[in-house]
C-alpha atoms as a printed R data frame, in Angstrom:
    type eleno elety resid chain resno       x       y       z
1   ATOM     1    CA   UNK     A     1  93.613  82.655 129.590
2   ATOM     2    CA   UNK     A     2  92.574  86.130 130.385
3   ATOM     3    CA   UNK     A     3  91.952  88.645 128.121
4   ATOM     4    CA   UNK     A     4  94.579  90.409 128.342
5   ATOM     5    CA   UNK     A     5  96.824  87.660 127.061
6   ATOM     6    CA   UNK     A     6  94.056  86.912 124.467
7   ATOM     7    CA   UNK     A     7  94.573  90.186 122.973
8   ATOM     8    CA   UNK     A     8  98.087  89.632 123.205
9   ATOM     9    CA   UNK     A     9  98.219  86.319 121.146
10  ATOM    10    CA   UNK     A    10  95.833  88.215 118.465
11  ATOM    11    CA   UNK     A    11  98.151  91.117 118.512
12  ATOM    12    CA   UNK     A    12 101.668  88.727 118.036
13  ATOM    13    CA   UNK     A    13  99.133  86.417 115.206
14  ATOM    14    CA   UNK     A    14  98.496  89.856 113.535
15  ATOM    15    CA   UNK     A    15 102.186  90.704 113.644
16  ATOM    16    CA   UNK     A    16 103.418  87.666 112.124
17  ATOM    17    CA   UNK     A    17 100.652  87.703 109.258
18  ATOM    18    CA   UNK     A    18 100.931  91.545 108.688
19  ATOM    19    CA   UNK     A    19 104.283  92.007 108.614
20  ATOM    20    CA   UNK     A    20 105.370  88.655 106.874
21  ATOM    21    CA   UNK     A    21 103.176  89.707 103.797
22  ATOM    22    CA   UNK     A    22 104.866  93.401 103.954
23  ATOM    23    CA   UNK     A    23 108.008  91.802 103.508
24  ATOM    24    CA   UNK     A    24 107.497  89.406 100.756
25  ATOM    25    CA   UNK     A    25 105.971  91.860  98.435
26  ATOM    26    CA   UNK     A    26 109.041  93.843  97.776
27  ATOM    27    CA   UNK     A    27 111.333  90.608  96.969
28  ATOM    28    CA   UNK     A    28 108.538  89.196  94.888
29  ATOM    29    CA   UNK     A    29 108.373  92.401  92.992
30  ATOM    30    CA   UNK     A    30 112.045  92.728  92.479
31  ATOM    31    CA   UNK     A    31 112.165  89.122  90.740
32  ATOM    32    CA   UNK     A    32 110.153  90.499  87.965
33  ATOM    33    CA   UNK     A    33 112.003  90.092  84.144
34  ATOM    34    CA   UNK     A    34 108.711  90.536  81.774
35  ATOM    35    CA   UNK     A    35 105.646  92.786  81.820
36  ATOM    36    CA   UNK     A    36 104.126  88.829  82.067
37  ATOM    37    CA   UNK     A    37 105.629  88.185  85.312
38  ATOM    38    CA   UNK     A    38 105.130  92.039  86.838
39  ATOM    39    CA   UNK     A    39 101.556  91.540  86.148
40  ATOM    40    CA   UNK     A    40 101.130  88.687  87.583
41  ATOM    41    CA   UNK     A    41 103.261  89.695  90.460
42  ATOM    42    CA   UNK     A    42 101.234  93.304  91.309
43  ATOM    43    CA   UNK     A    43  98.401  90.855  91.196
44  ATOM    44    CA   UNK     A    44  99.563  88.621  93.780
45  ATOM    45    CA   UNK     A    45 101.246  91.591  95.355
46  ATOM    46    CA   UNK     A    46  97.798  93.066  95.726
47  ATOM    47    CA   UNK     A    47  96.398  90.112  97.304
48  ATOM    48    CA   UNK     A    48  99.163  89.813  99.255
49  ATOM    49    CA   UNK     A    49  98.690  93.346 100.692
50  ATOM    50    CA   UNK     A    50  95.387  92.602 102.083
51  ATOM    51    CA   UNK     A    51  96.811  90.405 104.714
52  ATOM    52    CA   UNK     A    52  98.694  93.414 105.642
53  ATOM    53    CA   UNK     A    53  96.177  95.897 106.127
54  ATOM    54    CA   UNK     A    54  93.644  93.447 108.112
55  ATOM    55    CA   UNK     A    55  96.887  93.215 110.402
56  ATOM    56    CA   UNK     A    56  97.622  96.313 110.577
57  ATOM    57    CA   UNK     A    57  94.063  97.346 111.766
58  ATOM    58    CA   UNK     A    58  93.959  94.141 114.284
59  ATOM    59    CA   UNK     A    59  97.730  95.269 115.628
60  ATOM    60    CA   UNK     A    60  96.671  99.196 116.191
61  ATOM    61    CA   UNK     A    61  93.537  98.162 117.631
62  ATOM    62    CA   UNK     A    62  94.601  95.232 120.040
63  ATOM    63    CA   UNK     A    63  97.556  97.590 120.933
64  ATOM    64    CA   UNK     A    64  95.187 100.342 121.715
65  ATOM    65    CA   UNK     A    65  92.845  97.899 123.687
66  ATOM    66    CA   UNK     A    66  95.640  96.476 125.764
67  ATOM    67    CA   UNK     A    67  96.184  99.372 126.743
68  ATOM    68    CA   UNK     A    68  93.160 100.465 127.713
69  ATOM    69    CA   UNK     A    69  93.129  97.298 130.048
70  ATOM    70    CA   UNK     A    70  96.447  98.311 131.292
71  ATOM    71    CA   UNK     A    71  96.485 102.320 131.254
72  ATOM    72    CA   UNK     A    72  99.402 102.411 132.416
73  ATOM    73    CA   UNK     A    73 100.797 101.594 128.700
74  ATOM    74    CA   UNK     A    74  99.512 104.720 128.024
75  ATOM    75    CA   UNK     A    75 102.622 106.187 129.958
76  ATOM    76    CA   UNK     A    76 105.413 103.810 128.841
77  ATOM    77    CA   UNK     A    77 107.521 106.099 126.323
78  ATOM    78    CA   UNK     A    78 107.890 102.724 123.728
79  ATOM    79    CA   UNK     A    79 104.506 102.604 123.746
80  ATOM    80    CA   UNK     A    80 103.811 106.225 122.873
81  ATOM    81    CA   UNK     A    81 107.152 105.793 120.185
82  ATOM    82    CA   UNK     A    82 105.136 102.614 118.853
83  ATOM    83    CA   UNK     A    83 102.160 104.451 118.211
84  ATOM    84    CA   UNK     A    84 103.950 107.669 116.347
85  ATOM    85    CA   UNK     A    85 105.766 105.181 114.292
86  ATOM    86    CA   UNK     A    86 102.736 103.366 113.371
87  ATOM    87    CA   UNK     A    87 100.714 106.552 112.452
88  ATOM    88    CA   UNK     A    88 103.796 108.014 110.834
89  ATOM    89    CA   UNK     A    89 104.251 105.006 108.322
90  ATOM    90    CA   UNK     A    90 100.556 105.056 107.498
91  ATOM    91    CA   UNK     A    91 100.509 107.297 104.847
92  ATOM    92    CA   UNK     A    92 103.198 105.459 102.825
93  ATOM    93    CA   UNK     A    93 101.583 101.948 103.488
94  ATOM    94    CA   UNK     A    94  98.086 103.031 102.350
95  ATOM    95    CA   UNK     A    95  98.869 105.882 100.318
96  ATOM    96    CA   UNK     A    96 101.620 106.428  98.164
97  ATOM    97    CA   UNK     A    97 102.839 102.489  97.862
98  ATOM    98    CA   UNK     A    98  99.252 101.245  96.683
99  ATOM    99    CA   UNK     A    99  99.494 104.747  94.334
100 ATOM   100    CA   UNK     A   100 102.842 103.554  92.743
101 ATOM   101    CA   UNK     A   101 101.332  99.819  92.421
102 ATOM   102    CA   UNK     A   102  98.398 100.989  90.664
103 ATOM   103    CA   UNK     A   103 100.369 103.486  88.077
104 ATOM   104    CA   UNK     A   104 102.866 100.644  87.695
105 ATOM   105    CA   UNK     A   105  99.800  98.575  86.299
106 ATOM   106    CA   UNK     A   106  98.268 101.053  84.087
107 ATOM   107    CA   UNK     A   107 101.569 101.627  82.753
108 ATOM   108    CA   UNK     A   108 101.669  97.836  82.259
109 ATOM   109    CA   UNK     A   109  98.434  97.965  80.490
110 ATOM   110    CA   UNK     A   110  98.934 100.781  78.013
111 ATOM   111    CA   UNK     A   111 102.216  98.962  76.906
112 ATOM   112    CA   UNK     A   112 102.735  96.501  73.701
113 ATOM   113    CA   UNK     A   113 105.620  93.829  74.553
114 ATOM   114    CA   UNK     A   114 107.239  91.959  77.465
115 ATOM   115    CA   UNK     A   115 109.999  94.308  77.891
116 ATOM   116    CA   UNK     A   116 109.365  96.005  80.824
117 ATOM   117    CA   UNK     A   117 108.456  99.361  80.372
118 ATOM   118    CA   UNK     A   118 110.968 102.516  81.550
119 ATOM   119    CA   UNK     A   119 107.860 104.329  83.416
120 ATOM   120    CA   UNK     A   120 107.072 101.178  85.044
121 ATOM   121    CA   UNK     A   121 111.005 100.502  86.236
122 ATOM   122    CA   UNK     A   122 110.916 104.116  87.138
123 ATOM   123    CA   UNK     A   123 108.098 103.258  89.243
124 ATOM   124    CA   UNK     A   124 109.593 100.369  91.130
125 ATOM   125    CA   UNK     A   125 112.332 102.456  91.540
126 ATOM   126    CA   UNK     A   126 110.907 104.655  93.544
127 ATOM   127    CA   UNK     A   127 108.700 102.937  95.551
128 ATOM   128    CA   UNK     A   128 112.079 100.391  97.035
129 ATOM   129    CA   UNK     A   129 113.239 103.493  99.484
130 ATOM   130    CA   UNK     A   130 109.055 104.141 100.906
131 ATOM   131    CA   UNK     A   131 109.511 100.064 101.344
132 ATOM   132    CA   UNK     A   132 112.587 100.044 103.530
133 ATOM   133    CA   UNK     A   133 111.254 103.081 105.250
134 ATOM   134    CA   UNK     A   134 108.276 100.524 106.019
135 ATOM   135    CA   UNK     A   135 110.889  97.733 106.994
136 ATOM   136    CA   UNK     A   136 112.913  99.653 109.305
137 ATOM   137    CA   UNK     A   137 109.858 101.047 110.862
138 ATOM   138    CA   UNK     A   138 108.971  97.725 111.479
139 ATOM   139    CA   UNK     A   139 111.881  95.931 112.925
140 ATOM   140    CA   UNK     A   140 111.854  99.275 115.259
141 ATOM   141    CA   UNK     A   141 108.094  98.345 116.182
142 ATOM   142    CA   UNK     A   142 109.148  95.056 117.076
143 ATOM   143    CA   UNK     A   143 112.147  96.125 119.017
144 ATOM   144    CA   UNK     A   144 110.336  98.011 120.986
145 ATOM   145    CA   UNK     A   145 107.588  95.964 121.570
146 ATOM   146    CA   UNK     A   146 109.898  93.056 122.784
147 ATOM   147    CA   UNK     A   147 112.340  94.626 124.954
148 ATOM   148    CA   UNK     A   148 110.553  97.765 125.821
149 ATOM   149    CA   UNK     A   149 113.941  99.189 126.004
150 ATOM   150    CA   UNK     A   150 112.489 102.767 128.002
């Protein structure tokens, strides 16, 4: 095995890991009924979302070392479309989704009951379109990736 396809079965491991866990969270967060259940779920959501960033670091940088090995990536116009896709999408994955997750919880926390709060539906709310931004992106990403159409 050279390194090259080394990288490449890190990159596809981180792929499947990363991108599995980025699209449970959203169905596992929709099946909430009680401020119980959507605590318990932003908890496991947050765990859950640390599986995503570790692959999301291992796919940019394995993607950035193969091509390194192979420069000629470097010129390959799904590459480069990969690459502004994946910086593009960065600021919703680690900003303003973990934002909405942690106001969700504090809005949780300050209220009495099970019913779920409005601020905290308002929340979820907006946070579903940022998600299916993220789950286009990434069906594009792996388009790309697997039939490099240009």
């Amino acid at each position: 095995m050279t390194i090259y396809s080394l990288l490449l079965l890190i990159h596809i491991v981180a792929a499947v890991v990363g991108l599995g866990a980025s699209f449970g969270m959203p169905v596992l967060m929709r099946s909430v009924k009680t401020v119980s259940q959507a605590k318990f779920a932003l908890a496991v959501s947050e765990g859950i979302e640390k599986f995503a960033k570790v692959g999301s670091i291992v796919l940019l940088i394995t993607g950035i070392i193969m091509a390194i090995i192979n420069p000629y990536l470097f010129k390959e116009i799904w590459y480069i479309a990969s690459l502004v896709i994946y910086v593009a999408v960065q600021p919703i994955a680690a900003g303003l989704l973990p934002k909405k997750a942690k106001a969700q919880m504090q809005a949780l926390e300050n209220h009495q009951g099970e019913e779920l709060p409005e601020e905290y539906i308002t929340l979820a709310k907006q946070s579903a379109p940022l998600n299916n931004v993220l789950h286009i992106s990434a069906i594009i990403l792996i388009i790309l990736m697997t039939i490099k159409p240009f």
